[in-house]
LOVO-627209 format. One record per residue (C-alpha): residue number from 0; x, y, z. Coordinates in nm, 3 decimals, padded with zeros to 5 digits. Each point is the difference from the previous one (the first is absolute). Layout:
<sites>
[site NUM [X Y Z]]
...
</sites>
This chain:
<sites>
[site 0 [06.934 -02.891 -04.736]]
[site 1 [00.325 00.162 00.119]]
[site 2 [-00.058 00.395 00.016]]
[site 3 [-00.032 00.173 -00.376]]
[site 4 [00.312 00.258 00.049]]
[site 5 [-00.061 00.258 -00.256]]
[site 6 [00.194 00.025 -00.309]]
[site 7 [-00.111 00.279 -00.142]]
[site 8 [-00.171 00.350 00.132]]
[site 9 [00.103 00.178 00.355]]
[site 10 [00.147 -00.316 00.289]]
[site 11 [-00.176 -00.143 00.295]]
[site 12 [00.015 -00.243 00.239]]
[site 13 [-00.275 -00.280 -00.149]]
[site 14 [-00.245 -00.178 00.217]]
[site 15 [-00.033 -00.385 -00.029]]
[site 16 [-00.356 -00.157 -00.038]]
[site 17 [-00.070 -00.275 00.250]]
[site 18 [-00.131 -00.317 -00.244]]
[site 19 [00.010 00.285 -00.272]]
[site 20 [00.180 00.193 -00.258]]
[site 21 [00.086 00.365 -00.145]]
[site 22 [-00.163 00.106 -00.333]]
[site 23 [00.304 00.118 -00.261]]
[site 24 [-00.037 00.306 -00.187]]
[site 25 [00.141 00.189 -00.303]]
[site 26 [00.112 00.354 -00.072]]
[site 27 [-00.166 00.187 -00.251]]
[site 28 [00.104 00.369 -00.042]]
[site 29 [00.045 00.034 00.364]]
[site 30 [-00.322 -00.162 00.066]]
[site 31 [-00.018 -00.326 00.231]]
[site 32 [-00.226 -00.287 -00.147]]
[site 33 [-00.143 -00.283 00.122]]
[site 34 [-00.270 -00.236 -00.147]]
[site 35 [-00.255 -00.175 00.230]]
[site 36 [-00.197 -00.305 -00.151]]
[site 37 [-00.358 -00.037 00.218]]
[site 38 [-00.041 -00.391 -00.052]]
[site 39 [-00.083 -00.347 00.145]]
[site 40 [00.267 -00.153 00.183]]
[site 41 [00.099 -00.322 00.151]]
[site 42 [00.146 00.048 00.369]]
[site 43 [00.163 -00.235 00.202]]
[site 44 [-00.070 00.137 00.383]]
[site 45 [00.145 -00.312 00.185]]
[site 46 [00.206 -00.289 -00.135]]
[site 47 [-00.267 -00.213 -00.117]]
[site 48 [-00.291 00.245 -00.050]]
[site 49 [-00.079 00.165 -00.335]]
[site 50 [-00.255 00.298 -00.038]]
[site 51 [-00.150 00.173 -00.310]]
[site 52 [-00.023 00.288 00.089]]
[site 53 [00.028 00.343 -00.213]]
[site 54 [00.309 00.239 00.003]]
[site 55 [00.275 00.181 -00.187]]
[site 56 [00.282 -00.115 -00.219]]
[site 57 [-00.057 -00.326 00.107]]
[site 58 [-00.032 -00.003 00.382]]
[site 59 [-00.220 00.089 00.265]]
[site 60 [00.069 00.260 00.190]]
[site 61 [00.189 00.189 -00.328]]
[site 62 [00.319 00.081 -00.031]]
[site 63 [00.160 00.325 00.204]]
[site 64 [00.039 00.301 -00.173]]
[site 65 [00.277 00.203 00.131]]
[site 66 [00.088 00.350 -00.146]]
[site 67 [00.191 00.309 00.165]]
[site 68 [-00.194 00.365 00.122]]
[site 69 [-00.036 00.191 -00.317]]
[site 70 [00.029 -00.231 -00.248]]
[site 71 [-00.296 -00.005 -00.278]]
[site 72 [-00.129 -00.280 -00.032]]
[site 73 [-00.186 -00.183 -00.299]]
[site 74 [-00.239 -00.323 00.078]]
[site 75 [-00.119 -00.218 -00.280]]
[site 76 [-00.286 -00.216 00.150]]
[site 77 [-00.132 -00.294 -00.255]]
[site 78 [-00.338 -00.170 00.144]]
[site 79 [00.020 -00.404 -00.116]]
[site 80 [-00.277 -00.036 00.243]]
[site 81 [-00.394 -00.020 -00.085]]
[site 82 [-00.146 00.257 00.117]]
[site 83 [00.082 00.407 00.044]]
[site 84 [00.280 00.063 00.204]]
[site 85 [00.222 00.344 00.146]]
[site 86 [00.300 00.054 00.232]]
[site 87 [-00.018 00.241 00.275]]
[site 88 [00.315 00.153 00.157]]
[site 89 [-00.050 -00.038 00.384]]
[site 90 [00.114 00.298 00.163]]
[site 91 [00.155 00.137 -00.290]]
[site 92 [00.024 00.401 -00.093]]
[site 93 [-00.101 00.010 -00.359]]
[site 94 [-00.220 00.182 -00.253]]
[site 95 [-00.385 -00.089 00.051]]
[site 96 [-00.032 -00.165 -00.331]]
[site 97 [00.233 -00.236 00.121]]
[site 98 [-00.124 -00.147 00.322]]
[site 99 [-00.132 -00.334 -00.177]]
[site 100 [-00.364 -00.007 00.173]]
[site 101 [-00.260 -00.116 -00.296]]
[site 102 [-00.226 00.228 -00.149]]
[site 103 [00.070 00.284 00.255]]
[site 104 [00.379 00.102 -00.144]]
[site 105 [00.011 -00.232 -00.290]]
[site 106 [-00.210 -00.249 -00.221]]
[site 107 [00.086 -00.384 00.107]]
[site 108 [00.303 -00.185 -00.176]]
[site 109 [-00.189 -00.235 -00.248]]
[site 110 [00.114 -00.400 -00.019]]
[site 111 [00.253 00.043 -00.295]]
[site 112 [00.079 00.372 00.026]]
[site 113 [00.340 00.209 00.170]]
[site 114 [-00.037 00.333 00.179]]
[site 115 [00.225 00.216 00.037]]
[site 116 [00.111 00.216 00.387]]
[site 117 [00.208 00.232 00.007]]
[site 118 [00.121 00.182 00.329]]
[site 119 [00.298 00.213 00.226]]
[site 120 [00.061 -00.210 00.274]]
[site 121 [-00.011 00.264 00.217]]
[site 122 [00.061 -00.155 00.337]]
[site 123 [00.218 -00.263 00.167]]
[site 124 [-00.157 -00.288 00.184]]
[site 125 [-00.156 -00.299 00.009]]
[site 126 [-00.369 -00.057 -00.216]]
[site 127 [-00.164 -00.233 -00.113]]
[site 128 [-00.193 -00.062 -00.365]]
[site 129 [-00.358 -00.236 -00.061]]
[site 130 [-00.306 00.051 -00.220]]
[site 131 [-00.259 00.280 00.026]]
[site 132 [-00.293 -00.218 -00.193]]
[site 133 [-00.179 -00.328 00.129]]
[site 134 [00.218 00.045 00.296]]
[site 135 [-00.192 -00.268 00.207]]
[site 136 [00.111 -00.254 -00.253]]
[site 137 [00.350 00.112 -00.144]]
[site 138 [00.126 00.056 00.342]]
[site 139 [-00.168 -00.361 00.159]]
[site 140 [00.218 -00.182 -00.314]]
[site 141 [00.305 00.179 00.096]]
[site 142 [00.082 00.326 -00.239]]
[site 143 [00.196 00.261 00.217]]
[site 144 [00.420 00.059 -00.016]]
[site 145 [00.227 00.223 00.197]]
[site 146 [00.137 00.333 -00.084]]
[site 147 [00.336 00.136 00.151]]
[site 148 [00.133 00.369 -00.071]]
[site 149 [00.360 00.031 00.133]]
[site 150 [00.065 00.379 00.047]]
[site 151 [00.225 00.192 -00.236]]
[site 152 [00.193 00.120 00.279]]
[site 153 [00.103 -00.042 00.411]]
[site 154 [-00.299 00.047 00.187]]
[site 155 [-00.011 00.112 00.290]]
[site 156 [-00.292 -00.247 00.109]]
[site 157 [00.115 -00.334 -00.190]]
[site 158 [00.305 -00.145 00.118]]
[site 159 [00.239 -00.201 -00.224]]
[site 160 [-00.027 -00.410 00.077]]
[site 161 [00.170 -00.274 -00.073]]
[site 162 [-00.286 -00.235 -00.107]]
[site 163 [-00.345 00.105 -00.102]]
[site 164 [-00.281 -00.216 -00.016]]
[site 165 [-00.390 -00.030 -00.060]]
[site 166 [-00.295 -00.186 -00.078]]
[site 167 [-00.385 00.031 00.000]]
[site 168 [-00.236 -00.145 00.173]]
[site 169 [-00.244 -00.152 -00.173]]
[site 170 [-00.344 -00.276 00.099]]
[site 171 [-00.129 -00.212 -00.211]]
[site 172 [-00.361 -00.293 00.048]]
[site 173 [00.157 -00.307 -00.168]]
[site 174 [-00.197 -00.314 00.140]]
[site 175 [00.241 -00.323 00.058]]
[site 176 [00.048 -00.217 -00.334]]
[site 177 [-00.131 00.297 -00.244]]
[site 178 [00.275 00.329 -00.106]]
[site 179 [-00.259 00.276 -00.124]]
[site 180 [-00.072 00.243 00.265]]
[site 181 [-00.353 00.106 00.071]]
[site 182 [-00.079 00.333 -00.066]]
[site 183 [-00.306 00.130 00.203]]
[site 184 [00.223 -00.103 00.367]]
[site 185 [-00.035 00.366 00.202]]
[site 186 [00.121 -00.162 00.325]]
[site 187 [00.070 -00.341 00.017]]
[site 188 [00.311 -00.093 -00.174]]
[site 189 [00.223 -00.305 00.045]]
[site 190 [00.326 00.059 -00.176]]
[site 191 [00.203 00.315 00.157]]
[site 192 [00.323 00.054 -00.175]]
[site 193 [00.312 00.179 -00.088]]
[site 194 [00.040 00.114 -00.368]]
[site 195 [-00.288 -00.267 -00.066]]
[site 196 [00.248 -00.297 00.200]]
[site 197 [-00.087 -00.173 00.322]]
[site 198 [00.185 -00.114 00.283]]
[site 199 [00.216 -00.232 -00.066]]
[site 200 [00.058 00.124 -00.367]]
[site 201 [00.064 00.365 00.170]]
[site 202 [00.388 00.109 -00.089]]
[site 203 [00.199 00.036 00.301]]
[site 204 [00.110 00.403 00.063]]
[site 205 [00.407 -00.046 -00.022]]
[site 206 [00.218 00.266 00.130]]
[site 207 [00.359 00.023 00.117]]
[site 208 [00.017 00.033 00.407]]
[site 209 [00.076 00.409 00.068]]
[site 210 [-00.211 00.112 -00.359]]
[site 211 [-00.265 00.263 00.026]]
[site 212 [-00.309 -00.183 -00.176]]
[site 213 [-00.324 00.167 -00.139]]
[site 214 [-00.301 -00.223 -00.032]]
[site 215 [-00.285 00.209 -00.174]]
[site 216 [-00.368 -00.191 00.017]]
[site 217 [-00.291 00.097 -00.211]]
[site 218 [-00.344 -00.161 00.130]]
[site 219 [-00.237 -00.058 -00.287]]
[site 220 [-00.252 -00.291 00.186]]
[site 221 [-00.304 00.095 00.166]]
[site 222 [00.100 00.030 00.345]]
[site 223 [00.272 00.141 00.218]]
[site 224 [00.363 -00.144 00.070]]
[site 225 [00.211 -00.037 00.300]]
[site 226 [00.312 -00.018 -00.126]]
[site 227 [00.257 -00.159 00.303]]
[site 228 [00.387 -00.027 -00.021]]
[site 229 [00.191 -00.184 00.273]]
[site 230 [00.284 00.057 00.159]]
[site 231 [00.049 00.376 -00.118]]
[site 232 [-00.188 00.364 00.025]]
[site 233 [-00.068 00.131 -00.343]]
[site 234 [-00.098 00.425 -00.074]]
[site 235 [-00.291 00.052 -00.237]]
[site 236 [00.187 00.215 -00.208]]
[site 237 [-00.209 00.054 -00.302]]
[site 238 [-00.402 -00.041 -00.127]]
[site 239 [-00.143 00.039 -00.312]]
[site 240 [-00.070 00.375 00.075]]
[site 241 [00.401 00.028 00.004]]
[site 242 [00.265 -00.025 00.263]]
[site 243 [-00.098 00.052 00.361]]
[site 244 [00.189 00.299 00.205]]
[site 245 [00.254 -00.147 00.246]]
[site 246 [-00.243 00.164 00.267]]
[site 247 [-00.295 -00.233 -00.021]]
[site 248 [00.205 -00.338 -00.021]]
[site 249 [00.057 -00.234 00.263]]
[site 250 [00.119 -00.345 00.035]]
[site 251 [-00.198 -00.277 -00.084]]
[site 252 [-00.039 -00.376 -00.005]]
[site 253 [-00.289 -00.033 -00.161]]
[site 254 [-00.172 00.216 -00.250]]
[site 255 [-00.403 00.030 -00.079]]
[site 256 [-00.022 00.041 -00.372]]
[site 257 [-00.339 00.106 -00.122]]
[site 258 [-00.211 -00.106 -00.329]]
[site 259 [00.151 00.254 -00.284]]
[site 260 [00.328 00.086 00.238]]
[site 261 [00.351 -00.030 -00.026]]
[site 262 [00.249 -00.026 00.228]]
[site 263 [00.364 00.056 -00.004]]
[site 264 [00.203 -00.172 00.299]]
[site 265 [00.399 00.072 00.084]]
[site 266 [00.192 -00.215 00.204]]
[site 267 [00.377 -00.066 00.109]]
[site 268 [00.075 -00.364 -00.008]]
[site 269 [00.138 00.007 00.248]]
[site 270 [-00.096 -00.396 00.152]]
[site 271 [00.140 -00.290 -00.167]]
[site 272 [-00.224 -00.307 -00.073]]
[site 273 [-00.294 -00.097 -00.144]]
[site 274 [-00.331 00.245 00.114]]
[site 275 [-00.330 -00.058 -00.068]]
[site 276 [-00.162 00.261 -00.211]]
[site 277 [-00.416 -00.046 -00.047]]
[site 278 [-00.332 00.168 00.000]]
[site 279 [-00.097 -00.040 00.369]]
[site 280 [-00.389 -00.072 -00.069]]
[site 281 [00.046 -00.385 00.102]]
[site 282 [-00.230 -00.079 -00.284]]
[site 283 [00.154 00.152 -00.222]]
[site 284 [00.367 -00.244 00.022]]
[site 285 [-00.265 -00.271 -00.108]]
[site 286 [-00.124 -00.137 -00.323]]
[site 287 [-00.345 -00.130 -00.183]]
[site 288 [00.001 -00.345 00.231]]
[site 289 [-00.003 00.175 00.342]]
[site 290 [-00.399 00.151 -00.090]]
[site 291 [-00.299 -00.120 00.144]]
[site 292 [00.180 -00.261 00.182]]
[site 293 [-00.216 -00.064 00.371]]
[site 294 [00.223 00.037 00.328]]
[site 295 [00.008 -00.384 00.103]]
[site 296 [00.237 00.090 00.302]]
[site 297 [-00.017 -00.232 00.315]]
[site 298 [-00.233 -00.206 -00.170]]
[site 299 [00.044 -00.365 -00.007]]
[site 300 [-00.144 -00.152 -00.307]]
[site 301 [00.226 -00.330 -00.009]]
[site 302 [-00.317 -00.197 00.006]]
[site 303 [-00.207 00.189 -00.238]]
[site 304 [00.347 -00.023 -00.190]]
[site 305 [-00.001 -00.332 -00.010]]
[site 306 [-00.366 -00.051 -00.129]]
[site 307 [00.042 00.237 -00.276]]
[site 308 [00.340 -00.160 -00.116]]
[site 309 [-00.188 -00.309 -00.069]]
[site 310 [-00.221 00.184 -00.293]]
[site 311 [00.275 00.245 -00.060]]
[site 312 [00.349 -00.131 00.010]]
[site 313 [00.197 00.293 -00.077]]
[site 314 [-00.146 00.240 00.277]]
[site 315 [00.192 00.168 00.221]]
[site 316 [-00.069 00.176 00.326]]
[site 317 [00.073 00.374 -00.009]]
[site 318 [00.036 00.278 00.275]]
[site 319 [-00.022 -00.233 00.297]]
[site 320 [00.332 00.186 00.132]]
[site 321 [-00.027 00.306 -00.198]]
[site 322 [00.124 00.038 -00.336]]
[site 323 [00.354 -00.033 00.037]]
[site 324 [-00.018 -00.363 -00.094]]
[site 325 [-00.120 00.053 -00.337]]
[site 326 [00.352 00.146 -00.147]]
[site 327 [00.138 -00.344 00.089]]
[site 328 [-00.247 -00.231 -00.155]]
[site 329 [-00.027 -00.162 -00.306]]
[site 330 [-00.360 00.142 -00.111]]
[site 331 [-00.123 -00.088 -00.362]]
[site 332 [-00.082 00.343 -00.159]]
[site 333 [-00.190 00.077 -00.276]]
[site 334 [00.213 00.061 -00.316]]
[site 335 [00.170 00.368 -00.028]]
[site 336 [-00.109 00.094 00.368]]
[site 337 [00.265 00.128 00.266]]
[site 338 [00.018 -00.129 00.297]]
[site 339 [-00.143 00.150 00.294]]
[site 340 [00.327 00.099 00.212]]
[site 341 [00.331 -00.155 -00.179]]
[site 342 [00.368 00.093 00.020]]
[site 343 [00.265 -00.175 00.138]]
[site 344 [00.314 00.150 00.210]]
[site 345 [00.298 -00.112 00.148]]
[site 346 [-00.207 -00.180 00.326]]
[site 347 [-00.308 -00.064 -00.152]]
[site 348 [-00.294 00.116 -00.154]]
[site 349 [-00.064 00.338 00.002]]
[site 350 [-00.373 -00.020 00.008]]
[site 351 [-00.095 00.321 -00.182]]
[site 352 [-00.136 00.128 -00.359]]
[site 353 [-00.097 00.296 -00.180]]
[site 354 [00.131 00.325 00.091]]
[site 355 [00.319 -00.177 00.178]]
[site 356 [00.397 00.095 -00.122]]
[site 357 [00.318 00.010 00.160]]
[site 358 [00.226 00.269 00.042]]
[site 359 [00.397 -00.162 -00.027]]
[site 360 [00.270 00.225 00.117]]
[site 361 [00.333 -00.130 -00.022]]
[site 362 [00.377 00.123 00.074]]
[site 363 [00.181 -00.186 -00.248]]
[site 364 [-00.299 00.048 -00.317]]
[site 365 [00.178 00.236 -00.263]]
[site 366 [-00.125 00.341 -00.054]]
[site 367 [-00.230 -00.032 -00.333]]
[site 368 [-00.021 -00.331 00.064]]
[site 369 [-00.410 -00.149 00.016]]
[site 370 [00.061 -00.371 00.016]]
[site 371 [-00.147 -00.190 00.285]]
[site 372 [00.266 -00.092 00.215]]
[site 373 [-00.198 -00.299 00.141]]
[site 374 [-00.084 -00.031 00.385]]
[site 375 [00.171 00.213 00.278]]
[site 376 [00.279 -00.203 00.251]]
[site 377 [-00.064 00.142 00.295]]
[site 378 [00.286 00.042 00.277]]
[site 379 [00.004 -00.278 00.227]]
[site 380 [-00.218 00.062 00.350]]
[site 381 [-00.217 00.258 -00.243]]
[site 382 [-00.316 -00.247 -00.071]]
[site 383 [-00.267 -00.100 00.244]]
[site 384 [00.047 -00.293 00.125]]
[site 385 [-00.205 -00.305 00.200]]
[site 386 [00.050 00.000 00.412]]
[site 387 [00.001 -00.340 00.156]]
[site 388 [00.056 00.098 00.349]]
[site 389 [-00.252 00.035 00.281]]
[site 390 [-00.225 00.322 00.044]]
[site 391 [-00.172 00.151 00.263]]
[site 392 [-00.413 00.034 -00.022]]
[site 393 [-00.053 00.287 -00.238]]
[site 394 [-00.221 00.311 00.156]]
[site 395 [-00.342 -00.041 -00.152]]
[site 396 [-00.274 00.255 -00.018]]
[site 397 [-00.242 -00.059 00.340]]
[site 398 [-00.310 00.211 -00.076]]
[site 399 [-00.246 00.224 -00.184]]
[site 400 [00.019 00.360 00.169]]
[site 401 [-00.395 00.133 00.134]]
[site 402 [00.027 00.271 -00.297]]
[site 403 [-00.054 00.382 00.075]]
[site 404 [-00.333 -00.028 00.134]]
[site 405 [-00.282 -00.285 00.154]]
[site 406 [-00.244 -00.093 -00.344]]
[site 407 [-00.370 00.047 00.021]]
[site 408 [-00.174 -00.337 00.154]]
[site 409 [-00.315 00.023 -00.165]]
[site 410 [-00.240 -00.352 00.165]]
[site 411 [-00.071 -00.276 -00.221]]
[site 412 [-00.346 00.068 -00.121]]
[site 413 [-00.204 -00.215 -00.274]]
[site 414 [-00.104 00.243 -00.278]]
[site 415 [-00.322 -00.028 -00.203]]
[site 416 [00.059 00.154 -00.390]]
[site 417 [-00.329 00.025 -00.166]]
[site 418 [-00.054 00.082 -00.360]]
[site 419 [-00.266 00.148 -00.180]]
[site 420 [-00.035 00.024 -00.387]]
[site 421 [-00.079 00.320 -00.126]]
[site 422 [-00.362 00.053 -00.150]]
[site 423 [-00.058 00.159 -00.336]]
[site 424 [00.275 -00.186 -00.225]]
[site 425 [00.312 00.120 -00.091]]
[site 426 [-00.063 00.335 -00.043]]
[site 427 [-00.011 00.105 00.368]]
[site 428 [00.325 -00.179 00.086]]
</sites>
């Protein structure tokens, strides 16, 4: 969805939702409103692949809310779910009674029933919002939105930019040919995404070549992120405690993003073309099919091959070469499953997934403008090329070093172990 610019209230400069979209509101005596529906949804996270997952208004991750500093803000939250729900304000200021966790600052939302918060937002910045009750669960199916708060005025700390982006990360456990997530995962997830989307259904980030971009990236998996931009340095210019002083930042290409953080990235775009923008855990820019698959490199099974393709016509040798391979092939896949590494670019396949995107920066793309402007031309003599001609033996490593010290010889002994069960049962273990 194109950014939300306000029509009513005090102006800002509106963010654009990767995959996503910005939650409208309505004035009521100088109050802002919004209305949040906690239900099951239907999201597509790659062309192809359907999952039912649970969210807001309609999609997973819900829609961004975006208000200014100061405004007072009114939240109608409706639970069409089946069990107790809340919403808690990640990283927000507010009064106590209005922190969303279940039965510590407010009884759970009952299926059927709207509450009610009401709050200053007292702060600019980036946050986040998700449920306080049967986390474990409402979290694993995908309930959790972004929160921006423009400030009211120039800050000294948060620079005015052209284009302003963001997205959550978010995991979910959805084995090939099913689309409910498991629940009880704590570690081993297969589906790492972007606003609940997977590489290749991952928006590209467009910008006009010379525009000062913010990226803000809330992590709401179970595990730390990463998060690597090519072909530019990017400040951390904001978390979800706030903006950062100009004192502690630095330039970055890649940024480690925590469970429960956000992080707010500035760069110029200053670099035409078409950069790679991706978590940078190389499991994590792969999806469901690329799990529990055994490393078959260097060996030959052409024989073994051949035997089984006589009871099983259909099989196919995998990971004799790596797994590069396998984002060329033709494999059947189970209904509504991704495959493993897809996407296809201008000289070939791309051979990533999950938490993959690219970052498009071009002269002649119009400011406000968001379409995809298709694949960069690069100058001529700018690509990599094949070389044909002769070359020289390359230097090749010789030998191991003798390390820092001699080790301990110890002589080759045979060693007798004898063992004795204790007497007098169990009790004098």
């Amino acid at each position: 969805m194109p950014p939300l610019v306000p029509g009513t209230g005090r102006p800002y400069n509106p963010v654009v939702t990767l995959n996503g979209w910005t939650l409208p509101w309505r004035m009521n005596n100088g109050v802002k409103e919004f209305h949040l529906v906690a239900e099951p949804v239907v999201r597509e996270m790659a062309p192809g692949f359907k999952a039912h997952l649970w969210g807001y208004n309609g999609q997973s991750p819900g829609p961004t809310i975006e208000v200014v500093e100061g405004d007072r803000v009114r939240l109608f939250v409706t639970n069409k779910l089946g069990e107790l729900t809340s919403i808690h304000w990640h990283g927000q200021r507010l009064p106590n009674g209005m922190d969303g966790v279940t039965g510590l600052n407010q009884p759970g939302i009952p299926p059927g029933k709207t509450y009610v918060y009401e709050f200053v937002a007292r702060r600019p910045g980036t946050f986040m919002y998700h449920p306080h009750a049967d986390e474990m669960v409402q979290m694993a199916m995908g309930m959790m939105g972004f929160w921006v708060t423009h400030p009211k005025t120039k800050h000294p700390l948060i620079d005015e930019v052209d284009r302003d982006f963001c997205f959550l990360l978010n995991a979910y456990d959805i084995d090939p040919g099913s689309a409910t997530p498991k629940i009880m995962t704590m570690l081993d997830f297969n589906l790492w995404s972007w606003n609940s989307r997977i590489f290749p259904g991952i928006d590209p980030v467009v910008v006009r070549h010379m525009d000062k971009v913010r990226i803000r990236v809330g992590n709401l998996t179970m595990t730390n992120h990463p998060i690597h931009l090519h072909g530019h340095e990017f400040l951390i210019t904001g978390t979800d405690g706030g903006p950062t002083p100009k004192s502690t930042r630095q330039y970055e290409v890649t940024a480690d993003i925590a469970v429960g953080q956000m992080r707010q990235m500035d760069f110029l775009a200053d670099e035409e073309g078409d950069w790679a923008f991706h978590c940078h855990k190389s499991h994590h820019t792969m999806n469901a099919m690329g799990h529990g698959v055994p490393t078959m490199i260097g060996v030959d099974h052409r024989g073994v091959a051949r035997q089984i393709t006589k009871l099983i016509p259909d099989y196919m040798v995998m990971g004799e070469r790596g797994m590069k391979d396998m984002t060329e092939m033709e494999m059947p896949l189970p209904d509504n499953t991704a495959p493993m590494m897809a996407g296809q670019g201008p000289f070939g396949a791309v051979g990533m997934g999950g938490m993959f995107s690219v970052v498009k920066v071009r002269k002649d793309q119009k400011r406000g403008d968001y379409s995809d402007p298709g694949w960069y031309q690069h100058p001529p003599g700018t690509v990599a090329y094949e070389f044909t001609g002769a070359l020289p033996d390359p230097a090749r490593f010789k030998s191991e070093s003798a390390g820092s010290m001699p080790a301990v010889s110890r002589p080759a002994q045979d060693i007798e172990v004898k063992v004795r069960k204790p007497s007098g049962g169990h009790g004098s273990h």
